[in-house]
N, CA, C and O of each residue as an XYZ file, in Angstrom:
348
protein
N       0.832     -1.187      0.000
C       0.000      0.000      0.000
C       0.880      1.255      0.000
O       0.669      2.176     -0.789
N       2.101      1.277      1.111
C       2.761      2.439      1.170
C       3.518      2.201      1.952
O       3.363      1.349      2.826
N       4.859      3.166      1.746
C       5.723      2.853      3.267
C       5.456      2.973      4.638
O       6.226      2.601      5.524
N       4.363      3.496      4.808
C       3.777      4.156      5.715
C       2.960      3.434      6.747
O       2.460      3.715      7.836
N       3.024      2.455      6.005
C       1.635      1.129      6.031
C       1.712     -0.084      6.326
O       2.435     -0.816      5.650
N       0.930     -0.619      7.488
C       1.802     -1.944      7.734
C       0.418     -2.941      7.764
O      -0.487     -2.819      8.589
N       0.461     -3.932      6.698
C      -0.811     -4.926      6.460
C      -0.359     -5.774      7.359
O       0.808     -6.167      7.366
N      -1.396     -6.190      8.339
C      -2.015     -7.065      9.298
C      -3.168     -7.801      9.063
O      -4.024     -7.474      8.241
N      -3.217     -9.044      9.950
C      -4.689     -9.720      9.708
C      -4.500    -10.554      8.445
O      -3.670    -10.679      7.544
N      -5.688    -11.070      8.821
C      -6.212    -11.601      7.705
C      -7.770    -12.621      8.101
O      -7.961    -13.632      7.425
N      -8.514    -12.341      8.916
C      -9.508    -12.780      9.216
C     -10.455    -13.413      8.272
O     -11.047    -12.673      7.487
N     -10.672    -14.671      8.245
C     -12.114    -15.039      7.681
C     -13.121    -15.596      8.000
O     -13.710    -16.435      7.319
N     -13.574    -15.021      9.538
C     -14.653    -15.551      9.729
C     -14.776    -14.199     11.098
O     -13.832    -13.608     11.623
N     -16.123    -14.046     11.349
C     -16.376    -13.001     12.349
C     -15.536    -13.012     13.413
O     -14.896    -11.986     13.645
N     -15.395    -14.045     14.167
C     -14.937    -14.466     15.521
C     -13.147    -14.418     15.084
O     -12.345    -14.479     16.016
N     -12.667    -14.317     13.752
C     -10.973    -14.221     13.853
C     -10.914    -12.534     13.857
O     -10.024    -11.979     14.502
N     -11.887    -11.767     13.120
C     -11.916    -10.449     12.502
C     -12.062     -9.713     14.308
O     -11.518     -8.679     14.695
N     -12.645    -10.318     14.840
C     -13.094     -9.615     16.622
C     -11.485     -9.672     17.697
O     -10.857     -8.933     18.456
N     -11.413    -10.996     17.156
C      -9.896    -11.186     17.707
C      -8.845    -10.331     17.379
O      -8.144     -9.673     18.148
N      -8.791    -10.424     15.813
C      -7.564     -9.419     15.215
C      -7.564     -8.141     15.506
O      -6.501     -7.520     15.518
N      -9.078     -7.381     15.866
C      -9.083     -6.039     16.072
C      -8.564     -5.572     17.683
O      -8.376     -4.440     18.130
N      -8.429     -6.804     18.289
C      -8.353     -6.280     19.422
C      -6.610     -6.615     19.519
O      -5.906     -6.053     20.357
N      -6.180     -7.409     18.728
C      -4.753     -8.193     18.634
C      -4.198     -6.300     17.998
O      -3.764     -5.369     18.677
N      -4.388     -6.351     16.932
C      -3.980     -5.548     15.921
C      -3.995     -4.117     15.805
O      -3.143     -3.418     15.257
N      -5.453     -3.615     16.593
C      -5.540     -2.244     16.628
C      -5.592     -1.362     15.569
O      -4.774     -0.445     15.638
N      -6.328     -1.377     14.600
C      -6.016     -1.332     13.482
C      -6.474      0.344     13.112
O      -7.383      0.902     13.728
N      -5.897      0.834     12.311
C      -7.223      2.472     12.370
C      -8.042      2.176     10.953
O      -9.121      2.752     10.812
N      -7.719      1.582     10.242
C      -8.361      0.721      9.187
C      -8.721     -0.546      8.885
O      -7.918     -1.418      8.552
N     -10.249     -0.735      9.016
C     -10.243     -2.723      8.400
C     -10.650     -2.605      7.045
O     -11.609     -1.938      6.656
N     -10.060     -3.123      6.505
C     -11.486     -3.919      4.798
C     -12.153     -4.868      5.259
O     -11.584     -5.700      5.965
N     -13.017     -4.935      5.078
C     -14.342     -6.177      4.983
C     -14.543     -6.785      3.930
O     -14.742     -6.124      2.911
N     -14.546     -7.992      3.889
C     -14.805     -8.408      2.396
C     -17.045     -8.839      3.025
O     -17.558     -9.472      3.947
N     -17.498     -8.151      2.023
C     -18.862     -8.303      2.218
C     -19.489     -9.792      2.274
O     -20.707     -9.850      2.446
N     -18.768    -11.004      2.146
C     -18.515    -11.952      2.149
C     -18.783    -12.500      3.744
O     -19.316    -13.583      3.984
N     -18.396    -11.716      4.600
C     -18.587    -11.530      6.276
C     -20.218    -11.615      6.518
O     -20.886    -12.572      6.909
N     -20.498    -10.702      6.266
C     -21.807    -10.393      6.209
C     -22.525     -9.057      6.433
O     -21.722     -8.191      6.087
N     -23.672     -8.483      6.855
C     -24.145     -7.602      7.393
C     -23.553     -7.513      8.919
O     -23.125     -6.453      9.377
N     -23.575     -8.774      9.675
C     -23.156     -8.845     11.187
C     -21.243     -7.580     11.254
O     -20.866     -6.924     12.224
N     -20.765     -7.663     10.332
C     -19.647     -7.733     10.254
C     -19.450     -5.864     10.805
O     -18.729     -5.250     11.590
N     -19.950     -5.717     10.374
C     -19.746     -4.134     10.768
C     -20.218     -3.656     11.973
O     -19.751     -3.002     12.906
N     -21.450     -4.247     11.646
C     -22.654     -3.774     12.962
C     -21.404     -4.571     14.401
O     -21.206     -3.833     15.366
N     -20.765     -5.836     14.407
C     -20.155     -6.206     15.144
C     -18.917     -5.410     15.781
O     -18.635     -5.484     16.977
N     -18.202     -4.633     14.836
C     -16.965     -3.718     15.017
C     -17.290     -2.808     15.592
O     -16.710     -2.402     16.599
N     -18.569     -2.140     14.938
C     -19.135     -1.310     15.801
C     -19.099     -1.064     17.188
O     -18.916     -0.130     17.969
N     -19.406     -2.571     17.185
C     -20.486     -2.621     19.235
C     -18.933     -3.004     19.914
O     -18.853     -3.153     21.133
N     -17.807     -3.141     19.108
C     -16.084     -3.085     19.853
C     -16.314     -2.161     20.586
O     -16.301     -2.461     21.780
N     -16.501     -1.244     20.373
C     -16.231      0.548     21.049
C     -14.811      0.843     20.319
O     -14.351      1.913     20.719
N     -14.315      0.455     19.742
C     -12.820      0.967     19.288
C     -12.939      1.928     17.950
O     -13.919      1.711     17.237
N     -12.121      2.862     17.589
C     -12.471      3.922     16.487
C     -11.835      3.621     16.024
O     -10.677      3.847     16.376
N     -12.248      2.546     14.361
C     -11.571      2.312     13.064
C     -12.756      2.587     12.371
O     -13.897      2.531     12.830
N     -12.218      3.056     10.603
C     -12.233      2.934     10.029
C     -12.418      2.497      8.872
O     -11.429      2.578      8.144
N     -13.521      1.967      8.338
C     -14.255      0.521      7.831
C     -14.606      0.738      6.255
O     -15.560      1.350      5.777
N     -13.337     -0.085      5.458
C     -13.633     -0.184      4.067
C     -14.459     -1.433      3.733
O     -13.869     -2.445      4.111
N     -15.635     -1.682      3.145
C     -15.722     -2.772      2.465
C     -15.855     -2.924      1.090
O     -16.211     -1.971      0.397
N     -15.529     -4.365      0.467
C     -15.199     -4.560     -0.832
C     -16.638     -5.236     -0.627
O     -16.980     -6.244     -0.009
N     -17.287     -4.380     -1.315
C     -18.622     -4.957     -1.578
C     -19.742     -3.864     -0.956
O     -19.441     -2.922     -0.223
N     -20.756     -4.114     -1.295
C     -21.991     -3.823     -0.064
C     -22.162     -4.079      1.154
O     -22.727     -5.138      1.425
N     -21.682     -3.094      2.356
C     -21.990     -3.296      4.000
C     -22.552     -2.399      4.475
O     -21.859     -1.610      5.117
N     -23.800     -2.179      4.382
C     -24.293     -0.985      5.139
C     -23.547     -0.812      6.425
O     -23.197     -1.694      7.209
N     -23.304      0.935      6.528
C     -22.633      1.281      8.009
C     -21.183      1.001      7.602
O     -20.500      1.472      8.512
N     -20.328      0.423      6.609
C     -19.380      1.159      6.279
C     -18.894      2.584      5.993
O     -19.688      3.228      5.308
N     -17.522      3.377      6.440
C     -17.276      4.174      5.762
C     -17.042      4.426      4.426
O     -17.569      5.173      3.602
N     -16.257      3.742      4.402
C     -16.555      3.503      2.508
C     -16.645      2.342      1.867
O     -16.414      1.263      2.413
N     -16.984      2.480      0.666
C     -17.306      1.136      0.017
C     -16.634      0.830     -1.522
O     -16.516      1.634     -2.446
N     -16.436      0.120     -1.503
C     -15.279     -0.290     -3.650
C     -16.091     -1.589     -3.243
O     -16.727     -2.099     -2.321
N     -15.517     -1.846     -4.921
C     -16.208     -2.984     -5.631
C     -15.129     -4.181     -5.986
O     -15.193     -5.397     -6.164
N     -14.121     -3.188     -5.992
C     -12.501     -3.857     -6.673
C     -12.057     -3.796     -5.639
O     -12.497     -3.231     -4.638
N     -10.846     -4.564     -5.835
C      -9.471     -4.557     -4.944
C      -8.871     -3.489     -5.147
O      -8.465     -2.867     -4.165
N      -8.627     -2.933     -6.587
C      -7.939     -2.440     -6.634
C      -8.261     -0.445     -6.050
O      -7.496      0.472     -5.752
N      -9.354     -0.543     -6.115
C      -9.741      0.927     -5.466
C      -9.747      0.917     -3.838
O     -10.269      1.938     -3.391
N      -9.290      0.006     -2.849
C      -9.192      0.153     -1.716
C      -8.223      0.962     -1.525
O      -8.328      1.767     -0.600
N      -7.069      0.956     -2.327
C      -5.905      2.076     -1.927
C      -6.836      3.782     -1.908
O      -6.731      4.558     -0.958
N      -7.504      4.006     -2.876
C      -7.566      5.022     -3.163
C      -8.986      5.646     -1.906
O      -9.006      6.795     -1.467
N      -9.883      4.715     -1.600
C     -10.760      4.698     -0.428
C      -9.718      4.760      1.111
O     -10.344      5.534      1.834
N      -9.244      4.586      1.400
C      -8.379      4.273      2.468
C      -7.457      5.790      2.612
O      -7.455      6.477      3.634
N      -6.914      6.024      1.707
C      -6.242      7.612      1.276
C      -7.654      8.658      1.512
O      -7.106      9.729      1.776
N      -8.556      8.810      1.538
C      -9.777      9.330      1.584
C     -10.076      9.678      2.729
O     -10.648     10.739      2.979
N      -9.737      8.848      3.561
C      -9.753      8.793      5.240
C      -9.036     10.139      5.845
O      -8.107     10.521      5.134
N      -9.235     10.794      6.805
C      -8.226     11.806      7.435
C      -7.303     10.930      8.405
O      -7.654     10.018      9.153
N      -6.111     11.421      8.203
C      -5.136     10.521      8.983
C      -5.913     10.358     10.167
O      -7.081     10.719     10.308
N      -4.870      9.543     11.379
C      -5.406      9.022     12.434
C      -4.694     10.133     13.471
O      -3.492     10.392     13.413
N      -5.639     10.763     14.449
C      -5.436     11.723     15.624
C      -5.846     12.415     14.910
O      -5.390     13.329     15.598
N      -6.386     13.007     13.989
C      -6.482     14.219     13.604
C      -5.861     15.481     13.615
O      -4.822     15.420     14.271
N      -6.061     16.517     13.189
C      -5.023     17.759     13.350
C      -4.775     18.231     14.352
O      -5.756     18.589     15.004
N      -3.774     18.402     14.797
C      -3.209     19.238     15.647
C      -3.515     20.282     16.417
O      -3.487     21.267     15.679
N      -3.799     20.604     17.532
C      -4.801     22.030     17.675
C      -4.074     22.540     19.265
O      -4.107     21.846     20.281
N      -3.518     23.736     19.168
C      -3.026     24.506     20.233
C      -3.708     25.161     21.074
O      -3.144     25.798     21.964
């Protein structure tokens, strides 16, 4: 993705994706819509503040692609993590 960027995970099933978020900490997940509807609504009820791409249709995602290959460009879309700076 970038130098910047460090890919983690790899969950495929709800109960590895719950684990990894709490393993991993992530400020970004992809979802493959493949998860399900539960899949978001589940990250959600974490209490933790990420970031939620899915490849596919997930209602209650932040954003959504169809391709693989537009997750880079959804993910860049995001405002970094902490937000700006403020004195």
């Amino acid at each position: 993705m970038g130098a910047h960027w460090e890919l983690v995970g790899g969950a495929t099933s709800l109960e590895e994706l719950h684990k990894q978020i709490g393993e991993f900490e992530p400020d970004v997940v992809i979802v493959d819509a493949g998860l399900g509807h539960g899949a978001v609504q589940g990250l959600r009820l974490l209490g933790r503040t990420v970031r939620l791409v899915s490849l596919g249709s997930l209602p209650g995602a932040d954003a959504e692609v169809s391709e693989l290959g537009d997750i880079r460009s959804a993910v860049l879309g995001f405002p970094r993590p902490g937000g700006p700076v403020r004195t």
